[in-house]
VONURO-759154 format. One record per residue (C-alpha): x, y, z. Coordinates in steps of 0.001 Angstrom, whole numbers, plus 500000, padded with zeros to 6 digits. Each point is the difference from the previous one (the first is absolute). Example, Ala and Ser with C-alpha at 12.3 -4.5 7.8 and 13.67 -1.06 7.14 Angstrom:
residues 2
> X/Y/Z
> 512300/495500/507800
> 501370/503440/499340
//
This chain:
residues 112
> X/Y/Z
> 500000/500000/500000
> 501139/503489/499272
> 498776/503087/501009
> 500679/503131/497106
> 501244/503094/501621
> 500171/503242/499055
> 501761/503147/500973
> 498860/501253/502452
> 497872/497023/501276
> 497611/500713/502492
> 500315/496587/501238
> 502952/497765/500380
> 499540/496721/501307
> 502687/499310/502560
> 500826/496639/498421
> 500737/501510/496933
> 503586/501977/499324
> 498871/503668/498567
> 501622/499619/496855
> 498216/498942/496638
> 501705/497161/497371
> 498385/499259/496548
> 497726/497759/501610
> 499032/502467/503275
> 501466/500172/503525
> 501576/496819/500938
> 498618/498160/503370
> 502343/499517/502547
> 500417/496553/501439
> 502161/497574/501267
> 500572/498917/496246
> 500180/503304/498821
> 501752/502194/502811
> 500151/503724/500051
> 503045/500854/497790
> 503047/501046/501854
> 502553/501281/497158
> 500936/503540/499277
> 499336/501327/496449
> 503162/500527/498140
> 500869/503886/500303
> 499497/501772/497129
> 502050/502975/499477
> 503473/501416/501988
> 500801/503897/500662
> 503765/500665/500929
> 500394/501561/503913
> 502494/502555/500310
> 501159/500458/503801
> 498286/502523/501564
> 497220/500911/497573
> 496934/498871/501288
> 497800/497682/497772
> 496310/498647/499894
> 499876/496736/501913
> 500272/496830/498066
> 499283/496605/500725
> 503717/499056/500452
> 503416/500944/499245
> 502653/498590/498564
> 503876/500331/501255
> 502526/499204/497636
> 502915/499725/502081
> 503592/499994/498844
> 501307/498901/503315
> 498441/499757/503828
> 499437/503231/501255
> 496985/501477/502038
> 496721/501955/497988
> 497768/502349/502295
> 496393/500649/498634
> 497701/502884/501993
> 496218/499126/499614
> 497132/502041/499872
> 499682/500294/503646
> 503237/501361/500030
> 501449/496774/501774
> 502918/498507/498556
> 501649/496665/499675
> 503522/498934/499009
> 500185/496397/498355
> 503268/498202/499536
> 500572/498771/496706
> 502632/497714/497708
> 501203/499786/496879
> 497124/499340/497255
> 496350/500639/499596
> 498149/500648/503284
> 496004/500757/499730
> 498563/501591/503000
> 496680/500136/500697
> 499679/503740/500762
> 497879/502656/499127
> 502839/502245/501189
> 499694/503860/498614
> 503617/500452/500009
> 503655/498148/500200
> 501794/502328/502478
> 503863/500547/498474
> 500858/500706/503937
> 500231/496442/501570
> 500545/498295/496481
> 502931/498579/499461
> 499722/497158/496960
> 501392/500885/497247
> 496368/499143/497723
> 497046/501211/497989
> 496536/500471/501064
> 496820/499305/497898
> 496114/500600/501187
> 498078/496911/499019
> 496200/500552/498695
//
């Protein structure tokens, strides 16, 4: 059984995931659990340090060697993350990668 939905429903029945397929929403069951992957991201911006940027759904570190990177976040609260040579993808929606407490040598890319 499949119930059609369509934006915005007024009605979603809780067994069903809120998201339409060619054939309508899809039931959720033991056979056919609630889907747990990530869709692939679909576009990168380049971060400079220090110039604030929308928040994305991750970044990505491209890191030359190990170093430190410190992100600030909307609230103003900030984090530094140690990182290694190589791709690291952070789940952040950080609004900025602070040059002050970074030391990796690495580029910085806002994943949509």
């Amino acid at each position: 059984m499949t119930f059609q939905i369509t934006a915005p429903a007024a009605y979603v029945p809780q067994t069903a995931i809120a998201f339409a397929g060619a054939d309508g929403a899809a039931l959720v069951s033991r056979s056919t659990p609630l889907p747990t992957s990530e869709p692939s991201y679909h576009g990168a911006a380049a971060i400079t340090p220090d110039v604030e940027f929308a928040p994305a759904r991750a970044i990505a570190v491209v890191a030359i060697g190990s170093g430190d990177v410190a992100f600030r976040f909307a609230d103003a609260s900030t984090i530094v993350v140690p990182v290694s040579a190589g791709l690291t993808i952070l789940p952040f929606a950080a609004t900025q990668v602070l040059a002050s407490g970074t030391t990796a040598a690495a580029s910085f890319h806002a994943l949509a």
